[in-house]
C-alpha distance (Angstrom), angle and dihedral (degrees) to the residues before:
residue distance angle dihedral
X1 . . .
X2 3.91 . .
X3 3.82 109.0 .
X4 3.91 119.1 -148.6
X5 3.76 114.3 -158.1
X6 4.24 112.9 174.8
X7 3.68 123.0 173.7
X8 3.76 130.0 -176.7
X9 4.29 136.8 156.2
X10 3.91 118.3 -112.2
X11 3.46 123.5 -111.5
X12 3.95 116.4 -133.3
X13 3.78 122.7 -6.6
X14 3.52 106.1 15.6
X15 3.68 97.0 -145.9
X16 3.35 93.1 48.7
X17 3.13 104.3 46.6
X18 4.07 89.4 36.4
X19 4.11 82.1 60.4
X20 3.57 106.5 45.7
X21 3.80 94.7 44.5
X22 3.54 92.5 44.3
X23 4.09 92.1 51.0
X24 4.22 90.0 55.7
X25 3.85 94.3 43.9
X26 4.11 85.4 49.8
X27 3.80 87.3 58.2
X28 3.64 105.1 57.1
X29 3.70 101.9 75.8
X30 4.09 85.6 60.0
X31 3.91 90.6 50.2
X32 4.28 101.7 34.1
X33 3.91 115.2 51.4
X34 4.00 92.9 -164.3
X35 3.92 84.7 81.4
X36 3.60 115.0 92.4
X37 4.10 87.7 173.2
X38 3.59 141.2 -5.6
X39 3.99 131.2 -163.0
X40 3.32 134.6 -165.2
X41 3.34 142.4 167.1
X42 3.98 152.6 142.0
X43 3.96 126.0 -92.8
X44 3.47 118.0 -108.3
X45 3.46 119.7 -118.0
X46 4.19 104.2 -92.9
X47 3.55 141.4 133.3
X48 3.84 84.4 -135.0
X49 3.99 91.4 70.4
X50 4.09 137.4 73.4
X51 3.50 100.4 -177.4
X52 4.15 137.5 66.3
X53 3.20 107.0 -159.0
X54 3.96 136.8 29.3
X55 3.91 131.8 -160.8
X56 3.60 120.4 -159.4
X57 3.97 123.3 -170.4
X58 3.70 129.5 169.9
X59 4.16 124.9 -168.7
X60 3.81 133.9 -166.3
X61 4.09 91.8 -116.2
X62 3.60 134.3 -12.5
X63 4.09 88.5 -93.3
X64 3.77 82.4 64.6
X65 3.54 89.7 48.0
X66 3.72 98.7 59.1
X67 3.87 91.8 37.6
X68 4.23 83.7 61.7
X69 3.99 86.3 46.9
X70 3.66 92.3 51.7
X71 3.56 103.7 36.6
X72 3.80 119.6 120.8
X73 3.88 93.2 -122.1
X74 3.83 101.2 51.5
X75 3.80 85.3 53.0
X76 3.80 87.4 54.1
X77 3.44 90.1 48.2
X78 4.05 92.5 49.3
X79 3.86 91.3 54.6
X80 3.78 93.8 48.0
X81 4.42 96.2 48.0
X82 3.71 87.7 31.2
X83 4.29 96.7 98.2
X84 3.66 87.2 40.6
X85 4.13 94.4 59.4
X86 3.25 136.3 62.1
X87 4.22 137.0 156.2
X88 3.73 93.9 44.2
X89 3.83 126.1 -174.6
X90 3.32 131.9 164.7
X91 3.99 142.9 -176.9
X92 3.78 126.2 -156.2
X93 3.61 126.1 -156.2
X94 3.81 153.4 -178.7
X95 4.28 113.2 -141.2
């Protein structure tokens, strides 16, 4: 299983941005089979954070993985959530 954890801040309102981004990532796993489950989800208000928003994906095998990277939908996605993101960093990993 190849785990897929992304993080980034929101640009302008936070909720707003928080919902709108959060409502496209929720419907990829409908739209790209080569997710077996996504996550995601708003920080919590904490001086212990640096991020607002997290974003994490898991896939079958690493061929999976890059399928989901690649697919047409996930780069629709990316150009719709793009102006409401910024600061992203991500970590990729095999459990």
């Amino acid at each position: 299983m190849i785990t897929h954890v992304v993080m980034w801040n929101l640009n302008g309102d936070r909720d707003e941005s928080a919902n709108i981004v959060m409502s496209e990532f929720r419907s990829m796993p409908d739209e790209i089979p080569q997710i077996a489950s996504l996550e995601v989800g708003i920080n919590l208000p904490s001086e212990y954070s640096n991020r607002d928003l997290v974003l994490i994906s898991r896939h079958r095998s690493f061929e999976e993985f890059m399928e989901y990277q690649a697919h047409p939908y996930h780069e629709k996605v990316k150009s719709i959530v793009t102006p409401y993101l910024r600061d992203r960093t991500s970590v990729d990993f095999s459990d």
